[in-house]
N, CA and C of each residue as an Amber inpcrd file, in Angstrom:
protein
   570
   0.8520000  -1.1760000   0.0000000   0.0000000   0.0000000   0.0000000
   0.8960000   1.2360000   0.0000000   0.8270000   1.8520000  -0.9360000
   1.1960000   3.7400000  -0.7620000   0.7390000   4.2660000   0.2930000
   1.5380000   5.2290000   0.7030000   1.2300000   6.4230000   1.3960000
   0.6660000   7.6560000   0.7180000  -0.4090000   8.1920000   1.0070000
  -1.1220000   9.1450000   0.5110000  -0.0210000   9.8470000   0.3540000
  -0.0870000  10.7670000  -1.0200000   0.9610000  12.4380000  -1.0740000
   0.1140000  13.4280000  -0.6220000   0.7750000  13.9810000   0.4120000
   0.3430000  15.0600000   0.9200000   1.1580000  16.1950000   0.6100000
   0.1880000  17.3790000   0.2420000   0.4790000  18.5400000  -0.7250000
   1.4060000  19.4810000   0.5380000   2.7190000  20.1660000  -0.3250000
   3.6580000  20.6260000   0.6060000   3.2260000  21.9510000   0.2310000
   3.7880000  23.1480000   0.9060000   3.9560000  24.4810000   0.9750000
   4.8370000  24.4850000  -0.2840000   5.8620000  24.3700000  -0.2990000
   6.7430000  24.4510000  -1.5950000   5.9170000  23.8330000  -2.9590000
   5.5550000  22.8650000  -2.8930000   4.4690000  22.8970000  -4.1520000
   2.9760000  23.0780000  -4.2780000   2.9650000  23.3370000  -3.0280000
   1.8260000  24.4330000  -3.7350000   2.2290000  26.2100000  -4.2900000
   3.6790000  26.2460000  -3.7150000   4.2850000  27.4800000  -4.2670000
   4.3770000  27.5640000  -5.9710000   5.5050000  26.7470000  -5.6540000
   5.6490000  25.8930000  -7.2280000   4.3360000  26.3650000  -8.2380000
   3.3120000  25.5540000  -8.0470000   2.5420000  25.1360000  -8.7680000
   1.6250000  26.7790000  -8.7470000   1.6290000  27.6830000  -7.7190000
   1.3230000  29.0320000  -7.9220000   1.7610000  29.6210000  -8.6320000
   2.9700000  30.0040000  -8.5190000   3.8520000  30.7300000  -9.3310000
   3.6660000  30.1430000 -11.2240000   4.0300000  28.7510000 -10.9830000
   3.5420000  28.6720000 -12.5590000   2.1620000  28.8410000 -13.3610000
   1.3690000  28.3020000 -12.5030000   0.2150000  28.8070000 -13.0370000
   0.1950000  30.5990000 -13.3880000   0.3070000  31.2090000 -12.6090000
   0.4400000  32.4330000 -13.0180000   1.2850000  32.9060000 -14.0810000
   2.7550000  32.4280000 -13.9680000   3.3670000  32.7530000 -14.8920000
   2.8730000  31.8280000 -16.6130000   2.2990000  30.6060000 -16.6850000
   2.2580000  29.8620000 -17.8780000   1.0150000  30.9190000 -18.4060000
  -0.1860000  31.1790000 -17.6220000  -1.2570000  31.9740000 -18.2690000
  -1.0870000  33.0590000 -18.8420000  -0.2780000  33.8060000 -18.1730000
   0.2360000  35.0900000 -18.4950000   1.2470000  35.1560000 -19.4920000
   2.0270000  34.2370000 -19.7420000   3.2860000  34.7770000 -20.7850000
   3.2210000  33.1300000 -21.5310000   2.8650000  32.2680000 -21.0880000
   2.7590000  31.2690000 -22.2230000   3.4230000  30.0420000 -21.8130000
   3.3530000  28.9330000 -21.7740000   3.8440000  27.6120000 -21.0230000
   5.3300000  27.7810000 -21.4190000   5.4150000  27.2600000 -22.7290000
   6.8340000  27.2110000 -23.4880000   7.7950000  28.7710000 -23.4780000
   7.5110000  29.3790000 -23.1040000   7.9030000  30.7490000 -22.8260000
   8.3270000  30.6310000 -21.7320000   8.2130000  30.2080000 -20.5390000
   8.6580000  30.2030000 -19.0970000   9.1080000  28.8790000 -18.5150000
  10.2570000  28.6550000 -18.4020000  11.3510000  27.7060000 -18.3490000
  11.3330000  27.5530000 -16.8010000  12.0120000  26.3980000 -16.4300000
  11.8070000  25.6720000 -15.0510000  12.6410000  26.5010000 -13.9150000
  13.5300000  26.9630000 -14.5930000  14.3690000  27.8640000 -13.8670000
  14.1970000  29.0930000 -13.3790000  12.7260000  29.7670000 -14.0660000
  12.1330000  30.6550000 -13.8310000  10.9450000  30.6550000 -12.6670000
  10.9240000  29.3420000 -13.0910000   9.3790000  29.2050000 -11.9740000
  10.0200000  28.8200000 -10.9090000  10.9980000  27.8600000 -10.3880000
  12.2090000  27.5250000  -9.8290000  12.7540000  29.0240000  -8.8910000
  13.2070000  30.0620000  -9.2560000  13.5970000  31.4270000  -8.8450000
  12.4410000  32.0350000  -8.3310000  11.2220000  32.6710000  -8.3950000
   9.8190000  32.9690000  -8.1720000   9.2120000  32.4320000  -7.2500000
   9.4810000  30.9200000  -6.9910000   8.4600000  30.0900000  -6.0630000
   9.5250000  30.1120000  -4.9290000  11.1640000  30.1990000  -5.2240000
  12.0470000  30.8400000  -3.9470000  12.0840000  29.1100000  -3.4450000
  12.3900000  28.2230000  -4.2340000  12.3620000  27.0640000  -4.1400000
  14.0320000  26.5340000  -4.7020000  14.2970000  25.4020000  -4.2940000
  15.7090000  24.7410000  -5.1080000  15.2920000  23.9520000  -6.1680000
  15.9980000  23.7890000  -7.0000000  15.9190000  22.8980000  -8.3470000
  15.2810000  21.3870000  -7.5830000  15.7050000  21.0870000  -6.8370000
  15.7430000  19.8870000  -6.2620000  14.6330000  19.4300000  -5.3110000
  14.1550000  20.3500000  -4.4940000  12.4130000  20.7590000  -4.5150000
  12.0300000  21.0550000  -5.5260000  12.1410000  21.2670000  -6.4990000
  11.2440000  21.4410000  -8.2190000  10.9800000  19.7400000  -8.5390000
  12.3550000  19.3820000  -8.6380000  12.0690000  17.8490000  -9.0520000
  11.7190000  16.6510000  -8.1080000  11.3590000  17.1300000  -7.0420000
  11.0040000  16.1590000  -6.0190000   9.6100000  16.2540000  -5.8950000
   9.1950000  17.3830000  -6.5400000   7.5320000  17.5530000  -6.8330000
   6.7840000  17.2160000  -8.4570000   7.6280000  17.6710000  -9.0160000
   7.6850000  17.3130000 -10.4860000   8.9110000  16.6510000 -11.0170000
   8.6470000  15.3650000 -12.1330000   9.5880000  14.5580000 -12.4510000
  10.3200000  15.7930000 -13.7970000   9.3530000  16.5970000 -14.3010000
   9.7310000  17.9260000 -15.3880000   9.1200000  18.6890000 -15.3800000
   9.2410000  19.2440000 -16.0140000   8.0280000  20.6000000 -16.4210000
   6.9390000  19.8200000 -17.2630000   6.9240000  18.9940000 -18.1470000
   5.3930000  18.6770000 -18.2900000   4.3590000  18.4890000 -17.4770000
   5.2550000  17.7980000 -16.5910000   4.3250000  17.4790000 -15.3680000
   3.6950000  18.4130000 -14.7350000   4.4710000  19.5260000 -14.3340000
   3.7880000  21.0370000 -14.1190000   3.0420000  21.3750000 -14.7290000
   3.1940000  21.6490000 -16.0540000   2.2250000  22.0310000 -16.8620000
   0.7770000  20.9760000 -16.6620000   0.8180000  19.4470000 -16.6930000
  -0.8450000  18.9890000 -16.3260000  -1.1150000  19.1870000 -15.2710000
  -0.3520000  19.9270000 -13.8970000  -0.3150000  19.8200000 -12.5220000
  -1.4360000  21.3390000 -12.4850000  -0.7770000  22.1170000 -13.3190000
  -1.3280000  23.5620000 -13.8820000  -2.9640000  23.1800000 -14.4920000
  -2.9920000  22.4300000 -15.1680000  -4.0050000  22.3690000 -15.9460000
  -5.1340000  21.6910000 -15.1590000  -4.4640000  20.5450000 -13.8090000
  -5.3540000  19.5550000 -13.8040000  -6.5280000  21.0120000 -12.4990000
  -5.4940000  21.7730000 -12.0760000  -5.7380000  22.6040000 -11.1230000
  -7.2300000  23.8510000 -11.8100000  -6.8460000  23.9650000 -13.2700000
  -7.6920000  24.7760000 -13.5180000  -8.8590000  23.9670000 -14.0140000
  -9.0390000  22.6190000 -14.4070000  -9.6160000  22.1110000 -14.8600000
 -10.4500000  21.5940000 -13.4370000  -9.9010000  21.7590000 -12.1190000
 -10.8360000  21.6950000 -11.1450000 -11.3890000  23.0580000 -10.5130000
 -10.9610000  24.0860000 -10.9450000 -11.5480000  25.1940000 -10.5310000
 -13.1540000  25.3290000 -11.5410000 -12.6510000  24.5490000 -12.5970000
 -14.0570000  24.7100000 -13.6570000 -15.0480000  24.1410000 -12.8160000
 -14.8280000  23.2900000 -12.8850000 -15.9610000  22.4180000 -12.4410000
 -16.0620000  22.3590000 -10.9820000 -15.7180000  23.0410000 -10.3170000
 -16.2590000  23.7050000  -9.1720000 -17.4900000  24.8490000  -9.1110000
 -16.6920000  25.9820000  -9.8320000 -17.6860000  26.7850000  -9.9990000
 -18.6620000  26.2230000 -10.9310000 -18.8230000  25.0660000 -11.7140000
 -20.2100000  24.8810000 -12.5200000 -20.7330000  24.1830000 -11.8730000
 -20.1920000  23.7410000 -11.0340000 -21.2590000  22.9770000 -10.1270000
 -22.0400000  21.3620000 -10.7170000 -23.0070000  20.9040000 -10.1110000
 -23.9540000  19.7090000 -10.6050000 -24.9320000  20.4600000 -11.7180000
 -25.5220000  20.0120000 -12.6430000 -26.6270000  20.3710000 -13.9930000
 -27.6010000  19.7690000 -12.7590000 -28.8460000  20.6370000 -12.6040000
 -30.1370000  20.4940000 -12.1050000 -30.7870000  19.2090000 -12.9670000
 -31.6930000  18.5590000 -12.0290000 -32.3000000  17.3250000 -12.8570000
 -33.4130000  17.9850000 -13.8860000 -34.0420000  19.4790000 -13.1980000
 -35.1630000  19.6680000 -13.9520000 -34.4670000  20.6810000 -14.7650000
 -35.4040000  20.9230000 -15.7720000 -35.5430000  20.9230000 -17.0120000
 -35.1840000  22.8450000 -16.7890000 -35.7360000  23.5380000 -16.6040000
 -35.8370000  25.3290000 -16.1650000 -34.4020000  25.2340000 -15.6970000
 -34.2190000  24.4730000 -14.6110000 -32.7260000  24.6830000 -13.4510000
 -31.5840000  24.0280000 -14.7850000 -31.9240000  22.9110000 -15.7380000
 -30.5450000  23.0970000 -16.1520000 -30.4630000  24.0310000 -17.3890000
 -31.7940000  24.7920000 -17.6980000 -31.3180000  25.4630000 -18.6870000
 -30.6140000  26.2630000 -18.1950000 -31.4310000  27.1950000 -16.7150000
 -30.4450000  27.8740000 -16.2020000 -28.9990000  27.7780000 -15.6970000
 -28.7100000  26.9940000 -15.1610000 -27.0100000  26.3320000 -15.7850000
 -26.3010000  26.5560000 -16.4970000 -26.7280000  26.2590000 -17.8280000
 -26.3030000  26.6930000 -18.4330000 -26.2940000  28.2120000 -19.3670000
 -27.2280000  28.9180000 -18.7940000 -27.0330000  30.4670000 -19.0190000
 -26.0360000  30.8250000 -17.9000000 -25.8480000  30.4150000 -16.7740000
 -25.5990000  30.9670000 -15.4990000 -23.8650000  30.4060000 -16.0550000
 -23.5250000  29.1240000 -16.5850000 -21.8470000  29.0020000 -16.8700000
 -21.3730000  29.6990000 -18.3440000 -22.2940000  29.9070000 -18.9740000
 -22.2380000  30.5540000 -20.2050000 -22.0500000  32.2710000 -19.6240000
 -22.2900000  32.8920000 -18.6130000 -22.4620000  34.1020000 -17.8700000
 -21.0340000  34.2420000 -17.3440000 -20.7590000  32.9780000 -16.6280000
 -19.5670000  33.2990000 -15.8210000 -18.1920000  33.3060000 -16.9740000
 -18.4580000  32.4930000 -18.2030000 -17.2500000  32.7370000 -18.9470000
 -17.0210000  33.9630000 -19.7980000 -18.5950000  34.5850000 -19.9460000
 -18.5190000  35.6460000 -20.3560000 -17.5980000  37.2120000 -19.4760000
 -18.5670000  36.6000000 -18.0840000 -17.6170000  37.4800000 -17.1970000
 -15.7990000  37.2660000 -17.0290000 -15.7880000  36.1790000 -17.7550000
 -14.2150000  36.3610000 -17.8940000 -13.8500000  36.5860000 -18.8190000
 -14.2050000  36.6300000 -19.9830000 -13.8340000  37.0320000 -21.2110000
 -13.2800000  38.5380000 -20.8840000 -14.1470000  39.6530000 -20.1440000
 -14.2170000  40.9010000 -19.5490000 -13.0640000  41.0380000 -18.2880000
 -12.6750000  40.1890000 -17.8220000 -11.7340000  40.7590000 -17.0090000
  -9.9440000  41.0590000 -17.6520000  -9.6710000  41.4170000 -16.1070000
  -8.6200000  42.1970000 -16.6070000  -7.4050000  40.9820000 -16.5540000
  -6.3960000  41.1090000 -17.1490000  -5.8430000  39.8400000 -17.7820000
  -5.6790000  38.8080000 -18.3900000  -7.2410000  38.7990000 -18.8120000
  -7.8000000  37.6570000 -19.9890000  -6.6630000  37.6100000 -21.2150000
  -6.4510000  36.5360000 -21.1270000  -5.4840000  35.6480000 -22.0930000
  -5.8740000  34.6490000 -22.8050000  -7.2150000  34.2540000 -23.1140000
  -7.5610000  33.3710000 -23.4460000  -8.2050000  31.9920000 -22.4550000
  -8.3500000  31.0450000 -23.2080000  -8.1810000  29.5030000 -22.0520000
  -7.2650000  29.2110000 -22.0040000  -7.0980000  28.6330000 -20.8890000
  -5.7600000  27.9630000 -20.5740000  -5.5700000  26.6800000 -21.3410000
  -6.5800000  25.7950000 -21.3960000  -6.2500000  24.4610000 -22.5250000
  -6.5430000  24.6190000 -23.7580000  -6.9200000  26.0020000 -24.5250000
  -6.8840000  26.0270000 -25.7560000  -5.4990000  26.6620000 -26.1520000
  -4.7540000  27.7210000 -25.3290000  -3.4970000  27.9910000 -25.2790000
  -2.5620000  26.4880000 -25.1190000  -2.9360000  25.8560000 -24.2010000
  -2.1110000  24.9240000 -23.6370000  -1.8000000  23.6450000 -24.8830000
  -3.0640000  23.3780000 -25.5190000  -3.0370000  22.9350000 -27.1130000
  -2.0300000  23.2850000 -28.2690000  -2.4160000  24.3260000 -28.0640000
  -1.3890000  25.1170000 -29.4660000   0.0620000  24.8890000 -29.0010000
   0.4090000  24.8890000 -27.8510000   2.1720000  24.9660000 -27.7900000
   2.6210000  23.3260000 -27.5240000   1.3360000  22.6610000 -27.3940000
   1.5150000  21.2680000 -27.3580000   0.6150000  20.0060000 -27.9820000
   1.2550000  20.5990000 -29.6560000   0.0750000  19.6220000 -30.9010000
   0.6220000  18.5410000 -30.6500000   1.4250000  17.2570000 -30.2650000
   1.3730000  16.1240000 -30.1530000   0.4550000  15.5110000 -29.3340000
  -0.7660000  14.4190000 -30.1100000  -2.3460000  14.4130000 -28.9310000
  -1.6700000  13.0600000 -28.2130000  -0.7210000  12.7180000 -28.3500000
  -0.1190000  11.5630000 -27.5060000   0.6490000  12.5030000 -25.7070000
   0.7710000  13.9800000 -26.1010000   1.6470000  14.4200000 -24.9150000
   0.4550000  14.2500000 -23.5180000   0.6530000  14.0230000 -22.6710000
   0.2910000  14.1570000 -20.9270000  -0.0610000  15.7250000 -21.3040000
  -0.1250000  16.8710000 -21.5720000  -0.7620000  17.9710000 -21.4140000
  -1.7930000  18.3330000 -23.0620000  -2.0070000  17.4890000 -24.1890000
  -2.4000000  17.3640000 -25.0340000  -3.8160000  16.3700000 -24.0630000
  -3.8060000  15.7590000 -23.2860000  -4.5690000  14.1570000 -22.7730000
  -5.2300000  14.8640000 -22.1280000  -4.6880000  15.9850000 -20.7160000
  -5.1120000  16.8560000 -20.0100000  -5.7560000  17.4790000 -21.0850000
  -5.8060000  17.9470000 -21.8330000  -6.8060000  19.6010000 -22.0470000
  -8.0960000  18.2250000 -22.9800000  -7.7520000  17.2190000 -23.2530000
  -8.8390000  16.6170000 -24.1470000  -9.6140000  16.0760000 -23.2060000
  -9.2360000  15.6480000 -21.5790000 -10.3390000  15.0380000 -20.9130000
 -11.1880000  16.6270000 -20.4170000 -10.2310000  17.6110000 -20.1290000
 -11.2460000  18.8220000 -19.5930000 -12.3680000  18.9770000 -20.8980000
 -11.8840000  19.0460000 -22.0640000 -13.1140000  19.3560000 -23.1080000
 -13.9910000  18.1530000 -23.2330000 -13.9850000  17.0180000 -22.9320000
 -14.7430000  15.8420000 -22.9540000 -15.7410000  16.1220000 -21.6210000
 -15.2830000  16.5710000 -20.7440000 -16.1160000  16.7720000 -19.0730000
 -16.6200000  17.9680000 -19.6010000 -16.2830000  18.4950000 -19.8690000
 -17.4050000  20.0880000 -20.4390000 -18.2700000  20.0510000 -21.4340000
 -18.0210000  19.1950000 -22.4660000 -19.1020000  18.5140000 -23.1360000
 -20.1570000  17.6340000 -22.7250000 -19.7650000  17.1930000 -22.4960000
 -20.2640000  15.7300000 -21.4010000 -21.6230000  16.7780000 -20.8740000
 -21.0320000  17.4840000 -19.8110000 -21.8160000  18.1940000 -18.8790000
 -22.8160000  19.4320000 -19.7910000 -22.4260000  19.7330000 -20.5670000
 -23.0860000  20.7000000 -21.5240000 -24.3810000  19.6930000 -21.8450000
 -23.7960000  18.4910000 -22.8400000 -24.9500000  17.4990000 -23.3510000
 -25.9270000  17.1530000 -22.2500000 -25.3690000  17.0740000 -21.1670000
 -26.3110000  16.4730000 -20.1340000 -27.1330000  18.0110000 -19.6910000
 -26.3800000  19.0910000 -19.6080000 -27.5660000  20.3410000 -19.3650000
 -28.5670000  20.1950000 -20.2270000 -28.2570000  20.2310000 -21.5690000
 -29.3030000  20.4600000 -22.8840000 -30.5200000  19.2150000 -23.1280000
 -29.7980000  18.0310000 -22.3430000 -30.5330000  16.8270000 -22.1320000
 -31.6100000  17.2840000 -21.2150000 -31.4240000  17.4900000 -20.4750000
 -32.5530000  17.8480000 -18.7420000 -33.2290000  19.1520000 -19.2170000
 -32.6580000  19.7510000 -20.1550000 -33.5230000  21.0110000 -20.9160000
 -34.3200000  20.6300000 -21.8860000 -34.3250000  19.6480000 -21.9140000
 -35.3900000  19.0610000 -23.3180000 -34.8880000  19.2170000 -24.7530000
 -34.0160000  19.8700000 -24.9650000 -33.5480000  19.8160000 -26.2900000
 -33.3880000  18.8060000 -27.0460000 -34.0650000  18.7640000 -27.9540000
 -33.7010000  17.7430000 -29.2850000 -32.8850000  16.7970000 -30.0220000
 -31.7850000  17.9080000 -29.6380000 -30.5040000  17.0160000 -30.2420000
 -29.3960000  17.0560000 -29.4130000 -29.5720000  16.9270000 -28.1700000
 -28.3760000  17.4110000 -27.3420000 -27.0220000  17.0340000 -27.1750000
 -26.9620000  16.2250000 -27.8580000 -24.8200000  16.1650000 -28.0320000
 -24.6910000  16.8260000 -29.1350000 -25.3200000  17.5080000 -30.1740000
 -24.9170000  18.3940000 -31.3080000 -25.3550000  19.4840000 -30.2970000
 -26.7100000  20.1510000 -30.1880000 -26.1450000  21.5300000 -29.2760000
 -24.8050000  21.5770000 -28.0000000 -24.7330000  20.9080000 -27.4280000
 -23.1270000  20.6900000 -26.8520000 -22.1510000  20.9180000 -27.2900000
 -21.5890000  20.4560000 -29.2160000 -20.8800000  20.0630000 -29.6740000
 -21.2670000  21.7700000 -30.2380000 -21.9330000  21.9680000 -30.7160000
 -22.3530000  23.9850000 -31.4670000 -21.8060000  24.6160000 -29.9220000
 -22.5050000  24.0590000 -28.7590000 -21.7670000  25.4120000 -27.4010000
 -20.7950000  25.5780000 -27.0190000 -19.5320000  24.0060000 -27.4470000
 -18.5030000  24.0590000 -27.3000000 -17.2550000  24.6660000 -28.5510000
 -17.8530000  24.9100000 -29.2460000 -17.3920000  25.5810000 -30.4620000
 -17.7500000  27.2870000 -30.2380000 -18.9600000  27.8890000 -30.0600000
 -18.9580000  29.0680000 -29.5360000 -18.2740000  29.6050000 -28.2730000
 -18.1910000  28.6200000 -27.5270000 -17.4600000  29.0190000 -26.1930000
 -15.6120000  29.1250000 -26.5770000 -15.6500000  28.1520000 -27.4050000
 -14.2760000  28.5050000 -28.0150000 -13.7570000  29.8300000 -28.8060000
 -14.7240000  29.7880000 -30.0740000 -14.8560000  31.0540000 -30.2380000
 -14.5990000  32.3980000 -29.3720000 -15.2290000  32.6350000 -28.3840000
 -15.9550000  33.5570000 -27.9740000 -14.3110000  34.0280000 -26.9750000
 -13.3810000  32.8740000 -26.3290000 -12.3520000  32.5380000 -25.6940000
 -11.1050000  33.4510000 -26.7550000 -11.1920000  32.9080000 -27.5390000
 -10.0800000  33.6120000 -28.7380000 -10.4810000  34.8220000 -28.9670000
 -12.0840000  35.0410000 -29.5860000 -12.5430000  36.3590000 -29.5380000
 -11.4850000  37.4260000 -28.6900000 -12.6390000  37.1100000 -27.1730000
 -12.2860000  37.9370000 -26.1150000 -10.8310000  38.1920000 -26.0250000
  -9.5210000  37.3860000 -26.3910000  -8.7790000  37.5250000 -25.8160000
  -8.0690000  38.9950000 -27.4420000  -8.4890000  38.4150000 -28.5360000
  -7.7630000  39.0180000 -29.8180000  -8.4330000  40.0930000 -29.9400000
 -10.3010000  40.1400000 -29.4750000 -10.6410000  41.7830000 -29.8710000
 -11.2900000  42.3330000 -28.6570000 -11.2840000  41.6370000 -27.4340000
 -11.9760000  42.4220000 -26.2390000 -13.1700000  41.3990000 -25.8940000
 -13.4460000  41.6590000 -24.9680000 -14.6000000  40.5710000 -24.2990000
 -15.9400000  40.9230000 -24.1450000 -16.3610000  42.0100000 -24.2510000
 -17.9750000  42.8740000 -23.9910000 -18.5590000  41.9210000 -25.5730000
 -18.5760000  42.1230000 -26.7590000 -18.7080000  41.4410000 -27.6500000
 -18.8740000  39.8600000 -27.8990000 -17.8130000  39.6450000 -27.6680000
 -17.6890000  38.2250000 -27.1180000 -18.0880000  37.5380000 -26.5460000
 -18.3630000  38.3360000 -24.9950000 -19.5980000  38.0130000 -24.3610000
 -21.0670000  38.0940000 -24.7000000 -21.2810000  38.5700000 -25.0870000
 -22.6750000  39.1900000 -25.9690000 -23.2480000  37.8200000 -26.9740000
 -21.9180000  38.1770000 -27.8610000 -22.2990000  37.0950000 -28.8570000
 -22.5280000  35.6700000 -28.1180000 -21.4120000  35.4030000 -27.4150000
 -21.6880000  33.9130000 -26.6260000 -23.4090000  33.6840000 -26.4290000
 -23.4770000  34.6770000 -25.1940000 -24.8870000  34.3140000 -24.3990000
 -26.1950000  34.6590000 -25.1150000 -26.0980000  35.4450000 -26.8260000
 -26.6000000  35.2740000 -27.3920000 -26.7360000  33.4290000 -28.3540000
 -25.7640000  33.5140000 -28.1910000 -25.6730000  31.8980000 -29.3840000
 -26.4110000  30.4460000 -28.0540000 -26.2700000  30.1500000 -26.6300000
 -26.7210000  30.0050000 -26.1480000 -28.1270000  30.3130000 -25.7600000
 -28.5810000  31.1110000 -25.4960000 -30.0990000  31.6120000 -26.3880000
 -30.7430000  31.1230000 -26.9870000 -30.4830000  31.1800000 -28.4540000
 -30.5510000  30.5460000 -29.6170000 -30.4280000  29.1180000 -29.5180000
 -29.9890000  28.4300000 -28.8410000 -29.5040000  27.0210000 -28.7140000
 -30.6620000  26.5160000 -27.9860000 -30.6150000  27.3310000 -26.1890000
 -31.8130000  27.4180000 -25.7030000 -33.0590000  27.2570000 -26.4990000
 -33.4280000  28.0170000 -27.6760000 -34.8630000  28.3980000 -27.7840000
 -35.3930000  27.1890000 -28.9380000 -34.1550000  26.1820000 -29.1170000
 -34.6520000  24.9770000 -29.7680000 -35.1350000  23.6760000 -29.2840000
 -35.4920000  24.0810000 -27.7350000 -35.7450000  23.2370000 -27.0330000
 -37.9010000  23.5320000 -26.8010000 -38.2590000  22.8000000 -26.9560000
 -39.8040000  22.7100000 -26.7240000 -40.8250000  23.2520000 -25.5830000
């Protein structure tokens, strides 16, 4: 039997500092030695928490990929509560599209600097979009909609959209358009 890992001060430093720094200036842009100097850590506490920096990077991802699904919470069984759900997570990404430091997503960024779909942070960003689909289909399901793994598969494409949008021309728009196209998605339900 293992011994549970229990999370240290130093990596949860670690794993602060990079997250901040990978969102902000870009994974492959910020080297181990950087996050290493910042977190006020030794190389050797770096690698006693992480076997590399990939590992950081899904450590990064697996972290934001649980902040998602925190704030979205459970999809209501009834039908009103999960439409609202999904206006209400379609709302909150809008409200980030609008804030200040918006950079995009983190696993659609995290994609682009890592096209091999065999990499550990390529696997990471495909199970977060599979659980956000997943959970989308199952809102639009309990909403009565018609076709609900294609409206899922249309909300996860606007939400993408709307992610690049916000980050290349501003987020008020972006937002707009989103929770408009949701709407619309909404109003094909009976």
């Amino acid at each position: 039997m293992t011994a549970a890992v229990r999370p240290s001060e130093a990596r949860d430093r670690l794993l602060r500092t990079a997250s901040v720094l990978f969102y902000a200036e870009g994974v492959r842009a910020v080297g181990v030695d950087r996050v290493v100097e910042e977190a006020a850590v030794t190389r050797a506490t770096f690698y006693r928490h992480f076997p590399g920096k990939e590992d950081l990077v899904v450590a990064y991802l697996d972290g934001v990929d649980r902040a998602v699904r925190e704030v979205a919470g459970e999809v209501p069984d009834d039908a009103d509560g999960a439409a609202a759900w999904l206006e209400a997570l379609t709302g909150r990404l809008g409200d980030q599209l609008c804030g200040d430091g918006f950079r995009g997503c983190a696993f659609i960024n995290a994609a682009a600097e890592y096209p091999d779909p065999a990499s550990p942070v390529r696997r990471a960003v495909l199970a977060h979009r599979a659980w956000l689909t997943a959970a989308a289909a199952g809102a639009f399901r309990r909403a009565g909609h018609p076709a609900p793994e294609e409206a899922a598969r249309r909300w996860l494409v606007l939400r993408d959209g709307a992610m690049v949008a916000g980050y290349l021309d501003g987020g008020p728009a972006s937002s707009a358009t989103l929770a408009a196209g949701v709407r619309d998605l909404l109003s094909e339900r009976p």
